[in-house]
C-alpha positions as CSV (number, residue, x, y, z in Angstrom):
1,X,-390.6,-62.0,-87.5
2,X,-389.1,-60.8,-84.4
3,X,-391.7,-58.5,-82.2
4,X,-390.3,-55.0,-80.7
5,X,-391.2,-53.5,-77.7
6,X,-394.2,-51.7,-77.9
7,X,-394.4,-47.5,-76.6
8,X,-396.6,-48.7,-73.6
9,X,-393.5,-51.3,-72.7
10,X,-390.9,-48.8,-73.0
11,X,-392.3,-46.1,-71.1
12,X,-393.1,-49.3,-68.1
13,X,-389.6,-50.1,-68.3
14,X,-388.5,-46.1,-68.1
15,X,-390.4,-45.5,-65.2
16,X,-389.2,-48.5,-63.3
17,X,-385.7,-47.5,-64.0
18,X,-386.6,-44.1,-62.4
19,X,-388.7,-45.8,-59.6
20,X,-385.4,-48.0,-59.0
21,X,-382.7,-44.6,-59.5
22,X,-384.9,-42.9,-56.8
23,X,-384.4,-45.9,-54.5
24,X,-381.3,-46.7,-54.8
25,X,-379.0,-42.9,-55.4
26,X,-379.4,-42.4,-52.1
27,X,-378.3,-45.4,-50.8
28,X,-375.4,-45.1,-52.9
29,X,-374.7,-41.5,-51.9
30,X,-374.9,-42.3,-48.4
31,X,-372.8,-45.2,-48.8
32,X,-369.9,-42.7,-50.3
33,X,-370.7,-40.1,-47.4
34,X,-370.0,-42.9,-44.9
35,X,-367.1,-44.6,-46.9
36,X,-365.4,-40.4,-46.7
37,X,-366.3,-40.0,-42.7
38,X,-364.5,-43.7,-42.2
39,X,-361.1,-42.3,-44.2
40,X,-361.4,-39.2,-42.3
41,X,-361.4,-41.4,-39.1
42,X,-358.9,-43.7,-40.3
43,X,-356.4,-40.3,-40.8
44,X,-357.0,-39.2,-37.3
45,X,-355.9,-42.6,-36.1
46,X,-352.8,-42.4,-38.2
47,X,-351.7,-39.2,-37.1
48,X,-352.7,-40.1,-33.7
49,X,-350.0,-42.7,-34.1
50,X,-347.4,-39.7,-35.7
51,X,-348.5,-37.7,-32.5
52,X,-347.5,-40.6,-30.3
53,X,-344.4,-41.1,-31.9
54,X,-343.4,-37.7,-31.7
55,X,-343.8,-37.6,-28.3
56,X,-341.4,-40.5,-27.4
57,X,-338.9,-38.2,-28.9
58,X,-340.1,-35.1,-26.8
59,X,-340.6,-36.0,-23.5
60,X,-344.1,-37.3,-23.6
61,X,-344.9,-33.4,-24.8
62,X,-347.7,-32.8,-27.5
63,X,-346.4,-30.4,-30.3
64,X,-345.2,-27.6,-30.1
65,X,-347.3,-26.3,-33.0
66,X,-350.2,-24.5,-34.4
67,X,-352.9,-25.4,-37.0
68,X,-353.6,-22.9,-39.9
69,X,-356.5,-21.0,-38.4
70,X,-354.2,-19.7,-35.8
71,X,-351.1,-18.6,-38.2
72,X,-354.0,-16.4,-40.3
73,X,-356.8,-15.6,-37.5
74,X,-354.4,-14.9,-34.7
75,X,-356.8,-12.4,-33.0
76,X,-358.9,-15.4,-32.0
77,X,-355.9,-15.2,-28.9
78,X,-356.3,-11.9,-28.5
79,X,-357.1,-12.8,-24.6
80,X,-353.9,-14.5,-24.3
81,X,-351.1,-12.3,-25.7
82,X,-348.7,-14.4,-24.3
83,X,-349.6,-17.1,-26.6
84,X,-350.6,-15.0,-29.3
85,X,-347.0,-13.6,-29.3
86,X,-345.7,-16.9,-29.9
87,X,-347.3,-18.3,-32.9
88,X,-345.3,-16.6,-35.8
89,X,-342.4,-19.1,-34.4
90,X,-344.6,-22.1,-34.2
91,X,-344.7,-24.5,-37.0
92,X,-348.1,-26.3,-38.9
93,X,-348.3,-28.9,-36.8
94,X,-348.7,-30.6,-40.1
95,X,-345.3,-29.9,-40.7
96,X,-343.9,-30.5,-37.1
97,X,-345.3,-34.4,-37.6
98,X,-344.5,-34.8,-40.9
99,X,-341.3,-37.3,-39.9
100,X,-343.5,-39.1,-38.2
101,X,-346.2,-39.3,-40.5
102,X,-346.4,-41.8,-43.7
103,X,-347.8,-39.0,-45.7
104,X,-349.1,-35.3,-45.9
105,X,-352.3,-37.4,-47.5
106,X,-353.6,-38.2,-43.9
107,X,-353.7,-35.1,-43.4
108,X,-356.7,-34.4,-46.2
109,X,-360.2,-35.4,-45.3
110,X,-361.9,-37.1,-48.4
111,X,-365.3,-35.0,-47.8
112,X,-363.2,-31.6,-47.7
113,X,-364.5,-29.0,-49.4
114,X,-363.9,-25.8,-47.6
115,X,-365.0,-23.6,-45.7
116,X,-366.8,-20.0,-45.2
117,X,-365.9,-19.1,-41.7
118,X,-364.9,-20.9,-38.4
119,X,-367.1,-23.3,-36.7
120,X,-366.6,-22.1,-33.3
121,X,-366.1,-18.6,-34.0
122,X,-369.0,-18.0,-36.9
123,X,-368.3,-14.2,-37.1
124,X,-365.0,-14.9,-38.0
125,X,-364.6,-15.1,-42.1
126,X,-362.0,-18.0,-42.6
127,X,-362.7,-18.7,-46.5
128,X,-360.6,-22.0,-48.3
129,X,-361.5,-23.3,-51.6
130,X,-361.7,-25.7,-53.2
131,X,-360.7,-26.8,-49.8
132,X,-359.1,-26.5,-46.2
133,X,-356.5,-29.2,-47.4
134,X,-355.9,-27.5,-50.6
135,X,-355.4,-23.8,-49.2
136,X,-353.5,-25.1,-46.2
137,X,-352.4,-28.4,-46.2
138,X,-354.5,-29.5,-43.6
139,X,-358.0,-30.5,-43.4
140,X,-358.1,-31.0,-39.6
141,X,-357.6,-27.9,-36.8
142,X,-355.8,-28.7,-33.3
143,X,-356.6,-27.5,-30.1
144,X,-353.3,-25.4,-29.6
145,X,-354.0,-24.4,-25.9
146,X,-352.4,-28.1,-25.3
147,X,-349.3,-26.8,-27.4
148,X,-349.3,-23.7,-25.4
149,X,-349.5,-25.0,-22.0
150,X,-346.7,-27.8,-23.0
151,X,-349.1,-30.5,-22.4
152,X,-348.6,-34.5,-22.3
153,X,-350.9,-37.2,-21.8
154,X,-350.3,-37.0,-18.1
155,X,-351.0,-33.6,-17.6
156,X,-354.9,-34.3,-18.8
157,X,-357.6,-34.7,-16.1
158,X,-360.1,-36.9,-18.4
159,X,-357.5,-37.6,-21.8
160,X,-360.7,-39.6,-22.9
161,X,-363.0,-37.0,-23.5
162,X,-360.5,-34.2,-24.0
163,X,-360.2,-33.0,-28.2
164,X,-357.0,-32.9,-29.6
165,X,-357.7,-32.7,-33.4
166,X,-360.7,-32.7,-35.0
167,X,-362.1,-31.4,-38.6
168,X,-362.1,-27.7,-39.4
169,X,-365.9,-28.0,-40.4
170,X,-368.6,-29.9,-39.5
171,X,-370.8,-29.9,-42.8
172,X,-368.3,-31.9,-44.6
173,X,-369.7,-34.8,-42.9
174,X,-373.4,-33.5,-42.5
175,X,-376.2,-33.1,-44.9
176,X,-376.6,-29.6,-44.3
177,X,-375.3,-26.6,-45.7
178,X,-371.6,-24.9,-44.3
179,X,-372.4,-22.3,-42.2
180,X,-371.7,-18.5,-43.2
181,X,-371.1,-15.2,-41.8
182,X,-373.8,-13.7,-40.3
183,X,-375.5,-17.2,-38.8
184,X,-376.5,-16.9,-35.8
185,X,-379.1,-17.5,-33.1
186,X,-381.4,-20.2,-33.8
187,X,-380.0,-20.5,-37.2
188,X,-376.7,-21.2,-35.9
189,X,-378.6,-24.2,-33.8
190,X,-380.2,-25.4,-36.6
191,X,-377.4,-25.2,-38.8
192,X,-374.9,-27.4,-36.4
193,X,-377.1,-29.9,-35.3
194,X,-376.1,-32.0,-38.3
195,X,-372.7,-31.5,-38.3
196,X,-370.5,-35.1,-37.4
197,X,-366.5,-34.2,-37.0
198,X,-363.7,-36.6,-37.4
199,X,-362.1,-35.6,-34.1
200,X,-358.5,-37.2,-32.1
201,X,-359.1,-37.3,-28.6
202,X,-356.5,-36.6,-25.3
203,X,-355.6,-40.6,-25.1
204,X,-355.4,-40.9,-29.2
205,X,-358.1,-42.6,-30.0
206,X,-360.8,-41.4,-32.6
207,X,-364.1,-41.2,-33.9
208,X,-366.6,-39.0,-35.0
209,X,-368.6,-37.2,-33.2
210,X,-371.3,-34.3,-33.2
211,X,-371.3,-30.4,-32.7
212,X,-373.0,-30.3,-29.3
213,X,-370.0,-33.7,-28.5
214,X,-367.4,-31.7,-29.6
215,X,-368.2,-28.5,-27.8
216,X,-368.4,-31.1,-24.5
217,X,-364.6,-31.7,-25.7
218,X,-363.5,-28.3,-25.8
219,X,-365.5,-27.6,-22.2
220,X,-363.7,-30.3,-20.6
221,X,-361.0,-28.7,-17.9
222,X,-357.6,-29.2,-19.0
């Protein structure tokens, strides 16, 4: 007659399965957190190539266009009325690439799931769900100053370590939580330090990046 497993064997073989599950989901997860930040890095590059082909057709000039945070949080120009006058008759840049682009779906960062407020401006409320892409068409923000000033490749001091396009949040590629109205401080600090963004630099190439890197970007004399 055939012999069962006993309750002692069972609950060995149950516990190793959870011994093994505890080992190995985060390895897995980690795996798909990585696998997301490569795509995201991947769509940089390919609209890095749009970018560069659209400006062989415009005199070597970056866009002349906005990303969504600036069509619906236009007071963050509110020191530069000259610029901020001009937006309303600027297109997604999204939209200004798009015949240059293979798809809008380089536009959407795998790991996007919205966002709470602005990264660099945390007392501004910029809510998008279930994501950025899905409100805006866009996961990825650009640094419109460039646009505004008529910028090309040229015109850049260091194009290597000046940010062109990056990713609207930082926690989409962290293990931390999105950052809300209100943080501040040293919770603000502590908040960031984990975030990783996708981010297009002034010479088109691309990688990712943390938040005290991507500030360095944005100090970086045009």
């Amino acid at each position: 007659m055939r012999k069962g497993f006993t309750l002692i064997e069972l609950l060995v073989v149950i516990a190793i399965i959870a011994v093994l599950a505890a080992i190995l989901f985060p390895v897995f997860a980690r795996a798909k957190h990585q696998a997301k930040q490569t795509t995201c890095v991947s769509n940089m590059k390919q609209i890095g190539g749009a970018i560069g082909m659209y400006m062989s057709d415009y005199d070597d000039i970056f866009p002349h266009a906005v990303d969504p945070i600036d069509k619906n949080r236009p007071e963050i120009w509110d020191p530069h009325p000259e610029f901020q006058q001009r937006i309303p008759y600027m297109p997604l840049l999204h939209d200004a690439l798009q015949p240059y682009a293979k798809s809008y779906g380089v536009f959407h960062c795998p790991a996007d799931d919205g966002t709470d407020v602005l990264d660099n401006f945390p007392w501004i409320e910029f809510k998008t769900s279930p994501s950025c892409h899905k409100v805006y068409g866009t996961s990825y923000s650009f640094r419109t100053e460039i646009a505004f000033k008529f910028f090309s490749q040229t015109t850049f001091q260091l194009p290597t370590d000046v940010n062109v396009l990056f990713d609207t949040a930082g926690h989409w590629h962290a293990r931390s939580r999105r950052l809300k109205l209100g943080d501040g401080g040293q919770n603000f600090r502590d908040v960031v330090k984990e975030f990783r963004y996708s981010t297009l630099f002034g010479d088109l190439h691309a990688k990712a990046i943390t938040y005290d890197k991507l500030k360095q970007a944005w100090d970086t004399e045009l």
